[in-house]
C-alpha positions as CSV (number, residue, x, y, z in Angstrom):
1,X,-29.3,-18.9,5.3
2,X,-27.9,-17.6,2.3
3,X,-30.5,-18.9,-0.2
4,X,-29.6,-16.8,-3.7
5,X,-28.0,-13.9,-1.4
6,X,-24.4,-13.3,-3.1
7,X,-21.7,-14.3,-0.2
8,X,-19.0,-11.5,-0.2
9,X,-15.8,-10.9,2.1
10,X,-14.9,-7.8,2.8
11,X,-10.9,-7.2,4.8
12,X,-10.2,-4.3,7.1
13,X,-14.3,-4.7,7.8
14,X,-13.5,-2.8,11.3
15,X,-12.5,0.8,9.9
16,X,-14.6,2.9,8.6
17,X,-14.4,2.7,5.1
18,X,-15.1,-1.1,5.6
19,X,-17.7,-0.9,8.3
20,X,-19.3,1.3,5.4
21,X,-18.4,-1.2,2.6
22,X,-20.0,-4.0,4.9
23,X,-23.1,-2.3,5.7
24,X,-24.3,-1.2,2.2
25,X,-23.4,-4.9,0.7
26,X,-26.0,-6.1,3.4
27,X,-28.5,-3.2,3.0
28,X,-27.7,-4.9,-0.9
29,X,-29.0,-8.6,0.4
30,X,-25.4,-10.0,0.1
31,X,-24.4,-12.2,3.1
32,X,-21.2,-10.7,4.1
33,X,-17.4,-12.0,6.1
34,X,-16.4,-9.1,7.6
35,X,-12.9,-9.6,8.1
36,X,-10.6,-7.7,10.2
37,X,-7.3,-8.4,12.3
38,X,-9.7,-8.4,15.5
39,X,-12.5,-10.4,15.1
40,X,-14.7,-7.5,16.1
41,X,-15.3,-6.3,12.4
42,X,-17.8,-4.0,11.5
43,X,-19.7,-4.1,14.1
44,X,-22.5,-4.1,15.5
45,X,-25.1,-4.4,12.8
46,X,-28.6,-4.2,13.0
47,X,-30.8,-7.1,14.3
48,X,-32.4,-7.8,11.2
49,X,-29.0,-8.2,9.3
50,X,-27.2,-10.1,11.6
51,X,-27.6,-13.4,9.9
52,X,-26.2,-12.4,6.8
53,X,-23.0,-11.1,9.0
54,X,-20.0,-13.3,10.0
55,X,-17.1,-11.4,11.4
56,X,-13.9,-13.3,11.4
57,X,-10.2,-12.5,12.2
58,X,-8.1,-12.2,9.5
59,X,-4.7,-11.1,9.1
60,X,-4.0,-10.3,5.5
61,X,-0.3,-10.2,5.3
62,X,-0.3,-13.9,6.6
63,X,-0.9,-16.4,4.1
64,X,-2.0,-19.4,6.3
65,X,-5.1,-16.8,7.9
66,X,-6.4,-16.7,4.4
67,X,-6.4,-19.8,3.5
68,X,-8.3,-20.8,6.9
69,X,-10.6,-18.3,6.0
70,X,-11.0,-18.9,2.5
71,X,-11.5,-22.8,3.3
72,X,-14.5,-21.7,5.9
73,X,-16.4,-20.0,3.3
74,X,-15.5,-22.5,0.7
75,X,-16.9,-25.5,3.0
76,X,-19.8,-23.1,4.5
77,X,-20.7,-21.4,0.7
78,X,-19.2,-23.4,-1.6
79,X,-18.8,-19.6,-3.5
80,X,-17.5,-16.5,-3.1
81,X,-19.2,-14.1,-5.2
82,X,-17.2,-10.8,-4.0
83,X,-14.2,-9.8,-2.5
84,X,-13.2,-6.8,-1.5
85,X,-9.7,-6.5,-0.8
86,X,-10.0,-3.0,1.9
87,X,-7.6,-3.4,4.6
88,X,-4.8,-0.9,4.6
89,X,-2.6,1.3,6.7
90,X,-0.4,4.4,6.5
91,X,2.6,5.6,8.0
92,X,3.5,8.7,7.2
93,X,7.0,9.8,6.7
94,X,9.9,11.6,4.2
95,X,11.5,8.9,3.0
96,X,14.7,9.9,4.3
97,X,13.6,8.8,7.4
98,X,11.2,6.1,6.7
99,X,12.0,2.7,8.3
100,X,12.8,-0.6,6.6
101,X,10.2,-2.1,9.4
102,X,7.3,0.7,8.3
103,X,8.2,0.5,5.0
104,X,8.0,-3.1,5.0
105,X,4.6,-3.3,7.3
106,X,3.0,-1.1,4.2
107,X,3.8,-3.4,1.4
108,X,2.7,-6.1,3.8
109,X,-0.4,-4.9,4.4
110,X,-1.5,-2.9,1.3
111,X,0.2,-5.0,-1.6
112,X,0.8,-8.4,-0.5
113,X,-2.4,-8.5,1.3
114,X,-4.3,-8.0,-2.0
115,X,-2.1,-10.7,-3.4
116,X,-2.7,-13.3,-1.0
117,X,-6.7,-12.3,-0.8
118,X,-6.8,-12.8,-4.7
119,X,-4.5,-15.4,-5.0
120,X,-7.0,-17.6,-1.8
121,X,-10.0,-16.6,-3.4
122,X,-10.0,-16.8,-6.8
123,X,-10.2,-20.7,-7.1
124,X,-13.7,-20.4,-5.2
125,X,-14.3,-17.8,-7.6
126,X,-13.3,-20.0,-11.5
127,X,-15.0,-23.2,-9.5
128,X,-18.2,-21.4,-9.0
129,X,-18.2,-19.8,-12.6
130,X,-17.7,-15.8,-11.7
131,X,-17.3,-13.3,-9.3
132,X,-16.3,-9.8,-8.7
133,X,-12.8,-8.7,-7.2
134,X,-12.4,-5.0,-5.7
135,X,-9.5,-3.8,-4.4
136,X,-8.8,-0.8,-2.8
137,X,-6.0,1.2,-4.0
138,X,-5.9,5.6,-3.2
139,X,-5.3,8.5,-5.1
140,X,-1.8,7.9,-4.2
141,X,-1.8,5.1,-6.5
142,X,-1.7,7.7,-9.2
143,X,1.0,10.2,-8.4
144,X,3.5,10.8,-5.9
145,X,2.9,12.5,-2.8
146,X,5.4,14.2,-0.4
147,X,5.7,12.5,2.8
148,X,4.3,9.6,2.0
149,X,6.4,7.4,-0.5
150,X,6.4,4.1,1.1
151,X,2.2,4.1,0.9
152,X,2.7,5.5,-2.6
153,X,4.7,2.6,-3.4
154,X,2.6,0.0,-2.2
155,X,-0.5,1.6,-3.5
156,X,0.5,1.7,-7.0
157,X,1.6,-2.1,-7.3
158,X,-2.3,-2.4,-6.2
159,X,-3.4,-1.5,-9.8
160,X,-0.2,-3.1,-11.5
161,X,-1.9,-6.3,-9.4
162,X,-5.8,-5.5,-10.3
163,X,-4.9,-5.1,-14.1
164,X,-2.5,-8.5,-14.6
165,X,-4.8,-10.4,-12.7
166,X,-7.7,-9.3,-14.6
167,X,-6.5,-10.4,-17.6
168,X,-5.6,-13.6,-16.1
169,X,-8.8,-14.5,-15.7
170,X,-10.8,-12.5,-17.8
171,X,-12.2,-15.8,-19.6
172,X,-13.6,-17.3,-16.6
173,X,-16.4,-15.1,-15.5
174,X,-14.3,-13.6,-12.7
175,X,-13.9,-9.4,-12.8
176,X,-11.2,-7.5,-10.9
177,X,-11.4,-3.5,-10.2
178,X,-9.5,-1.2,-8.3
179,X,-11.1,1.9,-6.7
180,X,-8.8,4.7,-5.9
181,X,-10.2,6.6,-2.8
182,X,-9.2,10.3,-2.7
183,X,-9.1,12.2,1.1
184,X,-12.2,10.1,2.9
185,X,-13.5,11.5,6.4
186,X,-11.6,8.5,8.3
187,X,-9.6,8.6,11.8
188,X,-6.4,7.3,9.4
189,X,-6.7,10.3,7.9
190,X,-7.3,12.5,10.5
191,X,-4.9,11.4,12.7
192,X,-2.1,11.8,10.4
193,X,0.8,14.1,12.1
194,X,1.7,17.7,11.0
195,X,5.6,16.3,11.8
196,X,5.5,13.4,10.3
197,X,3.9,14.5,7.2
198,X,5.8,17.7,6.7
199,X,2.8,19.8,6.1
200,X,-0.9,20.1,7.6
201,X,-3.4,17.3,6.1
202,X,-5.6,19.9,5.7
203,X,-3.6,21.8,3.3
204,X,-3.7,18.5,0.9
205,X,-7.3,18.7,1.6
206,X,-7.4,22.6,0.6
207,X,-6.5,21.3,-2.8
208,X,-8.7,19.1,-3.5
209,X,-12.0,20.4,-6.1
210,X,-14.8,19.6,-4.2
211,X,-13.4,21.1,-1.4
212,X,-14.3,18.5,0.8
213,X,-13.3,14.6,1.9
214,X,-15.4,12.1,0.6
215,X,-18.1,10.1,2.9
216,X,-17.0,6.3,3.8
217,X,-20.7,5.8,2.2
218,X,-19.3,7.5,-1.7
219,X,-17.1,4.9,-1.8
220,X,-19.4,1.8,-0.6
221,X,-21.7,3.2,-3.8
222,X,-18.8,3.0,-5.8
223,X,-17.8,-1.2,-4.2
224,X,-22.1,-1.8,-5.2
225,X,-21.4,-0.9,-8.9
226,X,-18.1,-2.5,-8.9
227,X,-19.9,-5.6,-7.6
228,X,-23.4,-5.1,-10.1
229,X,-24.1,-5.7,-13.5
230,X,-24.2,-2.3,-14.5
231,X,-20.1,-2.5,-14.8
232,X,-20.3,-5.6,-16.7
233,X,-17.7,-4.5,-19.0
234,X,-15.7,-2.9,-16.8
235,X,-12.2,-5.2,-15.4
236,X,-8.9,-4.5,-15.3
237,X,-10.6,-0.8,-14.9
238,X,-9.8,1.9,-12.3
239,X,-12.9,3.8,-10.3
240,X,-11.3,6.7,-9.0
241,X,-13.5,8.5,-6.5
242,X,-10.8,11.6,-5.6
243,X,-12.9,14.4,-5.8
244,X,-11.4,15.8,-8.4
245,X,-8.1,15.0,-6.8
246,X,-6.3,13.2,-9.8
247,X,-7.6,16.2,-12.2
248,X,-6.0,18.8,-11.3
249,X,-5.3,21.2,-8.3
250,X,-7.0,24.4,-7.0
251,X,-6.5,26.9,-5.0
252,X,-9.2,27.6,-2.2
253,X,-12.3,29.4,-4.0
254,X,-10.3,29.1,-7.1
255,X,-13.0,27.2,-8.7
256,X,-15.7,29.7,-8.0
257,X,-14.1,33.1,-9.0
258,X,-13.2,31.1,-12.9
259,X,-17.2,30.1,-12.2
260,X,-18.5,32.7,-11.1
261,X,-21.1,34.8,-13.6
């Protein structure tokens, strides 16, 4: 089945971003465990790649559900050649008013996820000689954001993570990356409340250079180069894909009347 196809796992493999993610490793000939708290992850996929895709259920805050899952492919592989570390959620909120339990469900899910993914995959990693770890941090890993300083939180310790364990293991053929999404065109984000946040999500998006949210399908592109040779010297590295997000703000046609000729 798998031949010389690289096995890869990707978590959160039902949303968008990681239906996306899933779908261009396979269009890339990787064999791929599409992970996801339902089992019904990423799919369904074309015929022709459906024997390169295993969904399984996975709960990433939950340590024994990884190391079931990393013991499948481990017995099924013998390798893991890339993990992508996806699966996030947001709840929105001043902090004033933020919950212990929300707050708490964050860092579950968006930091110690990434710490139990790496931490239950990386043997298969060293004992196979290399591999490629990507995990998914947000522009709100690099600044803080009003209304949203729980994700903040557990979204920077993602790249405090991504760079320690890189150097960990940078001697063993094993390369970890962190891609910081800006505003992608996702239900997560466009279901985020007016109240909740304080202020319209598309005023957030108003600022942004592009002056527009990125496709799930930018930042699969960006996973495939994490995940190729042609970033061979990249680890410990952040791939921030923000739209402009993280250098600077605009106003709304700001950037064309300093353009304009």
């Amino acid at each position: 089945m798998t031949g010389t196809a690289r096995i890869a796992l990707v978590t959160g493999a039902a949303g968008v971003i990681g239906s996306a993610v899933t779908r261009a490793l396979l269009d890339d000939g990787a064999v791929v465990v599409a992970a996801d708290l339902a089992a019904r992850s990423a799919g369904p996929v074309p015929g022709e790649l459906a024997d390169r895709w295993l969904p399984r259920a996975l709960d990433v805050a939950d340590e024994a559900s990884w190391s079931r899952l990393a013991d499948e492919v481990e017995e099924r592989f013998g390798r893991l050649d890339v993990l992508v570390n996806n699966a996030g959620v947001m709840r929105p909120g001043p902090l004033q008013t933020t919950t212990v339990e929300d707050y708490a469900r964050m860092v579950a899910v968006n930091q110690t996820g990434v710490f139990l993914g790496m931490r239950a995959c990386l043997p298969l990693m060293i004992r196979a000689g290399g591999g490629h770890i990507i995990n998914m941090a947000s522009f709100a890993s690099l600044e803080g954001i009003p209304g949203l300083s729980a994700y903040c939180a557990s979204k920077h310790a993602v790249l405090g993570l991504t760079r320690s364990a890189a150097m960990e293991v940078v001697g063993l053929g094993v390369r970890v990356n962190a891609i910081c999404p800006g505003a992608v065109a996702t239900p997560l984000m466009q279901g985020i409340d007016r109240s909740a946040l304080g202020y319209a999500p598309e005023e957030l998006l108003a600022q942004v250079p592009i002056q527009r949210p990125a496709a799930p399908e930018e930042i699969a592109g960006a996973v495939l180069f994490l995940a190729g040779e042609a970033s061979s010297s990249m680890t410990g590295s952040t791939l921030v894909v923000d739209g402009g997000w993280s250098a600077g703000r605009v106003a709304s046609g700001r950037q064309r009347e300093y353009c304009s000729p």
